[in-house]
C-alpha positions in Angstrom: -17.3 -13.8 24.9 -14.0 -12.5 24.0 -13.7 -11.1 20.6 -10.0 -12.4 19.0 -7.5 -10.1 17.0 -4.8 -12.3 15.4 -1.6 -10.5 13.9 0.1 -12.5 10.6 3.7 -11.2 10.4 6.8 -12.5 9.1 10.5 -11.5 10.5 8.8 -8.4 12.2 10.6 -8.3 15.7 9.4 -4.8 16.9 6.0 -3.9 16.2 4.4 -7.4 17.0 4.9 -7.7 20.7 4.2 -4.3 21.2 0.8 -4.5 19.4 0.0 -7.9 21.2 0.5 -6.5 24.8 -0.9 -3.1 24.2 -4.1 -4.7 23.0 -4.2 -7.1 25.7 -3.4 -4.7 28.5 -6.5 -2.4 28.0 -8.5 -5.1 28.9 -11.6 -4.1 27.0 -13.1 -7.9 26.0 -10.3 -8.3 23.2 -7.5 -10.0 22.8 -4.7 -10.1 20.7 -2.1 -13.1 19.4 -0.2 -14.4 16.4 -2.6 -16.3 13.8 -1.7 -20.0 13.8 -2.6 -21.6 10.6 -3.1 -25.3 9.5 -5.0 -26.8 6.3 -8.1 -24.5 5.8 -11.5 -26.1 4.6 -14.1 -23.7 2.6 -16.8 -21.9 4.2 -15.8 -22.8 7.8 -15.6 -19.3 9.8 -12.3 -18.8 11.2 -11.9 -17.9 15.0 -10.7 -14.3 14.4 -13.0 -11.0 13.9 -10.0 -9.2 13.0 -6.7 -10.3 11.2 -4.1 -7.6 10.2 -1.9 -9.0 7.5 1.6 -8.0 7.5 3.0 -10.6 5.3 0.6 -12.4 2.7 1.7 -10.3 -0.3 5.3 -12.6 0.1 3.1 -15.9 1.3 0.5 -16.9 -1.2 -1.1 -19.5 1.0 -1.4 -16.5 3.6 -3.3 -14.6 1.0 -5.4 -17.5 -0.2 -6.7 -17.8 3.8 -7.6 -14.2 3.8 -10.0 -13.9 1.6 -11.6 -16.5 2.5 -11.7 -15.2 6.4 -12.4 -11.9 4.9 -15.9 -13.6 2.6 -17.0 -15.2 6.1 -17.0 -12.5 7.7 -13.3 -11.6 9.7 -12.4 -8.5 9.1 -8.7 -8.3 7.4 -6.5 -5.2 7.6 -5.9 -4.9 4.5 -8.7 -6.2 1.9 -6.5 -8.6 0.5 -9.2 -8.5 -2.6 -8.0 -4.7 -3.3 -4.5 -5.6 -2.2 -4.7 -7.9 -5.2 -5.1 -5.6 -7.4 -3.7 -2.5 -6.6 -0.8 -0.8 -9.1 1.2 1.6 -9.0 -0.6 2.8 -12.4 -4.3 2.5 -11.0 -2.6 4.7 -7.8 -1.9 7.7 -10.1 -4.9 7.5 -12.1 -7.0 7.6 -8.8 -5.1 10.4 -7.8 -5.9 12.4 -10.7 -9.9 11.1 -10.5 -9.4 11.9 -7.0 -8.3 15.8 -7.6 -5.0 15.5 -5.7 -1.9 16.2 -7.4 0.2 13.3 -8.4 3.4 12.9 -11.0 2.4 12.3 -14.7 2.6 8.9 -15.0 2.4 5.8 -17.9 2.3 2.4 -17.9 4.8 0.4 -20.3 4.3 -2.9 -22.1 6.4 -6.1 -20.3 10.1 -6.5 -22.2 9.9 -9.6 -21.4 7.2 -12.7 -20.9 6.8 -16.0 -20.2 8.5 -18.8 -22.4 4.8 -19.4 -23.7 4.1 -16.5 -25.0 4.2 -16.1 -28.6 5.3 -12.2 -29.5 3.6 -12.8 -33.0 0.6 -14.1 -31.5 0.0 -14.0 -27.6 0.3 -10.2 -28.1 -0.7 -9.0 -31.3 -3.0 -6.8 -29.6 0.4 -4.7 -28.7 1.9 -1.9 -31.0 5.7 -1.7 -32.1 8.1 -0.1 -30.8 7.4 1.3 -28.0 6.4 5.2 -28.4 9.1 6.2 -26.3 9.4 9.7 -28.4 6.0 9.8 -26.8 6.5 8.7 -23.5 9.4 11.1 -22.9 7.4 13.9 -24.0 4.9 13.3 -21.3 6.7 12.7 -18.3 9.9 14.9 -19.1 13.0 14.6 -18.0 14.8 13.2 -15.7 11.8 10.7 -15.1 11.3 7.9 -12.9 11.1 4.2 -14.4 9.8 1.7 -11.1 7.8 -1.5 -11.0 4.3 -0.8 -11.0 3.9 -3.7 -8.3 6.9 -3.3 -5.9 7.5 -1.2 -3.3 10.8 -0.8 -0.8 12.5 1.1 -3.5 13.2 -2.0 -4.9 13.4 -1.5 -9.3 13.3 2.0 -8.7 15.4 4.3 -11.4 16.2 7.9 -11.8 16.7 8.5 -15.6 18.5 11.4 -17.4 17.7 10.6 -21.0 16.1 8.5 -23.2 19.2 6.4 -22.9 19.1 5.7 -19.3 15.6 4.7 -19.5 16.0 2.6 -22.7 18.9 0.9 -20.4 16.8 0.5 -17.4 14.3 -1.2 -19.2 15.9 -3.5 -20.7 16.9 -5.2 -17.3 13.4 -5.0 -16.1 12.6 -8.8 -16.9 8.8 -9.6 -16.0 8.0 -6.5 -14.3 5.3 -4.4 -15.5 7.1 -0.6 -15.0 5.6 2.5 -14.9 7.5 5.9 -16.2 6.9 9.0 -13.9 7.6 12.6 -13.8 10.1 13.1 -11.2 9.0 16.1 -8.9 12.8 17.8 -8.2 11.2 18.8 -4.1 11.8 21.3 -1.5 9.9 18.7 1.1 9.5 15.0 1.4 7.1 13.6 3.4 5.4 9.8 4.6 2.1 9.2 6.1 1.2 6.9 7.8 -2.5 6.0 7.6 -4.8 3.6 10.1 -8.0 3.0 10.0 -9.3 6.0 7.5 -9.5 8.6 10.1 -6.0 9.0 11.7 -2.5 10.2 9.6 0.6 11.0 11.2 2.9 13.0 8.7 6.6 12.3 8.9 9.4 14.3 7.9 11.2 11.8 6.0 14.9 11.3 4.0 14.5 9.1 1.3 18.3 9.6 0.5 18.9 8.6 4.1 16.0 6.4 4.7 15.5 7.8 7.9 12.5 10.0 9.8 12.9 13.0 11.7 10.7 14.3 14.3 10.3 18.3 13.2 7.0 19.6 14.2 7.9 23.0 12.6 8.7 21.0 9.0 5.4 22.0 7.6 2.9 24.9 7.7 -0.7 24.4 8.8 -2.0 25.2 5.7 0.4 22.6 3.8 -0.2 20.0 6.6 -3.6 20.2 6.8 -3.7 20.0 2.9 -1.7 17.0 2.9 -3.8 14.7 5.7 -6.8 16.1 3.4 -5.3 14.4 0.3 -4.1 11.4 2.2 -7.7 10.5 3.3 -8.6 10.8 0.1 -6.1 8.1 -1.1 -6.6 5.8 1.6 -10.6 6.0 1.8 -10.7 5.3 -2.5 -8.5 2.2 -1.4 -10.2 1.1 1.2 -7.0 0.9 2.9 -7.0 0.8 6.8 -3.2 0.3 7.2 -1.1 2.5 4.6 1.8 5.0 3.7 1.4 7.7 1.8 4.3 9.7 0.2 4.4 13.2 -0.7 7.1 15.2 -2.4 6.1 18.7 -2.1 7.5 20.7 -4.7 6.8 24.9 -3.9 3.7 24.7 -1.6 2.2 21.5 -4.0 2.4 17.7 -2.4 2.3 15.6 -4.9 1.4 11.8 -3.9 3.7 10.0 -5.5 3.8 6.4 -3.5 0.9 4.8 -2.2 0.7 1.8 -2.7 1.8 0.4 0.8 -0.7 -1.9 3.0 2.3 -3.1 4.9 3.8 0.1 5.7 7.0 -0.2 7.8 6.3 -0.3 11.6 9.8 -0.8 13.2 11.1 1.1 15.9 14.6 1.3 14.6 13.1 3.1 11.3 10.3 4.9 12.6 12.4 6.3 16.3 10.3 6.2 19.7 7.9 8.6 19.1 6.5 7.9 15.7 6.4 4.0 17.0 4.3 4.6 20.1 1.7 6.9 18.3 1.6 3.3 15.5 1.4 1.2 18.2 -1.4 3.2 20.2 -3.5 4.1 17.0 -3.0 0.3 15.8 -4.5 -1.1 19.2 -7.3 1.8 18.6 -8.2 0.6 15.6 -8.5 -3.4 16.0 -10.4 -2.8 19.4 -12.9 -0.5 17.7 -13.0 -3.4 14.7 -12.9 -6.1 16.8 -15.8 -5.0 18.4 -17.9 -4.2 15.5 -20.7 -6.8 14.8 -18.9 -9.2 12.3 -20.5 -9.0 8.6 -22.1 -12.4 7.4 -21.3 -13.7 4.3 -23.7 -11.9 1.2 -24.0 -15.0 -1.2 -27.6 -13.3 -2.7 -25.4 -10.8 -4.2 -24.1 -13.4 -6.7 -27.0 -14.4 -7.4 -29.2 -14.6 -10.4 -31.8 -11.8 -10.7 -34.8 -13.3 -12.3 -37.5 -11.3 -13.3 
């Protein structure tokens, strides 16, 4: 019996076909197509022993349908249970648990909430003001003021002063932010990760946006000390399909964006070679997945223990 791999994308034009028919041309008893999804009843299995997600965190009902394939059993690239709760904040503080380096980071109260929330009530658990005397102190100057759930360099600020930040803030609405060090760095680089064993490190312009293929960019030493730290990240996560970012500052790569389970996959970004190696290792890992005995649901862990 065939075992099924179904991809969940949005606009994705690029990667999707390109996954689809590599899969399918190995011919190795899996197969690969787009998930097609109607009303979805509880505790039916789904049809798929793999799903990799590329959209849910914009489609909630996407999300809602992956854990549940993931509790019967599918299994979904990412855990959309950790994708739930991952933050920017819990990133850096894993980092640091972890022993690789990362930017000083905090995590700032909301300036703004929902219209019922009382500010005399709702949050009296909350100090004020804020201890930005504090806060500057920490992370020094200039700093980095992002949302602690976004990603794309969307929200993302570099501040010069108390003043900029102050500013910044202000505009930030419902985001939760975090402040960061900024790491001024001599290298930049983006990993991308897939199934916990394999990381391709990119030379990469964030300025620019752009990759470059330089195989001389980084020493062995430094390279082999960053794919160390990556697996580190990635394997704490739980994350089978991830970018990790390093600004290396002096011969010290400091992780400093993780928080990526839909890491960008298109072939005008990434250029031909870095595509093919995605696409290849991608196929890799969903065969190897796909063929893996599927887990049964584990209700006795809820359970009551009675003694």
């Amino acid at each position: 019996m065939e075992q099924k791999i179904g991809l969940l994308v949005g606009r994705e034009w690029s990667f999707p076909p390109a996954f689809i028919e590599e899969v399918n041309r190995r011919q190795t008893g899996v197969v690969a197509e787009y998930v097609s999804l109607d009303i979805t009843r509880m505790g039916v299995p789904g049809e798929y022993a793999v799903i990799i997600d590329r959209i849910s965190h914009e489609v909630g009902f996407y999300r809602a349908y992956l854990k549940h394939a993931s509790l019967l059993g599918t299994k979904v690239v990412n855990n959309p249970f950790m994708w739930s709760a991952d933050d920017k904040f819990f990133d850096a503080s894993l980092a640091t648990v972890l022993g690789v380096a990362s930017p000083k980071t905090v995590v700032l109260p909301n300036k703004d909430y929902i219209p019922t929330i009382s500010h005399s009530e709702s949050l009296r658990n909350l100090k004020y003001p804020i201890d930005w005397k504090g806060a500057i102190e920490y992370v020094g100057l200039p700093c980095v003021l992002k949302d602690a759930h976004g990603g794309g360099w969307r929200d993302v600020y570099i501040c010069h002063s108390l003043e900029d930040v102050m500013r910044d803030y202000n505009e930030s609405g419902l985001l939760t932010m975090v402040l960061q060090e900024f790491i001024e760095w001599d290298k930049y680089i983006r990993c991308l990760c897939l199934g916990q064993e394999d990381v391709l490190p990119m030379q990469y312009d964030p300025k620019a946006r752009r990759y470059i293929d330089d195989d001389s960019y980084l020493s062995p030493p430094l390279r082999k000390r960053i794919i160390d730290d990556a697996l580190k990240l990635v394997r704490a996560l739980g994350y089978d399909m991830n970018s990790v970012e390093f600004a290396v500052r002096g011969d010290v790569p400091y992780a400093i964006d993780f928080m990526n389970p839909a890491p960008d996959m298109d072939i005008n970004s990434l250029t031909r070679p870095f595509f093919d190696w995605t696409v290849q290792h991608m196929a890799d890992m969903a065969i190897r997945m796909a063929q893996a005995p599927r887990t049964p649901p584990q209700p006795a862990k809820f359970a009551t223990v009675r003694g």
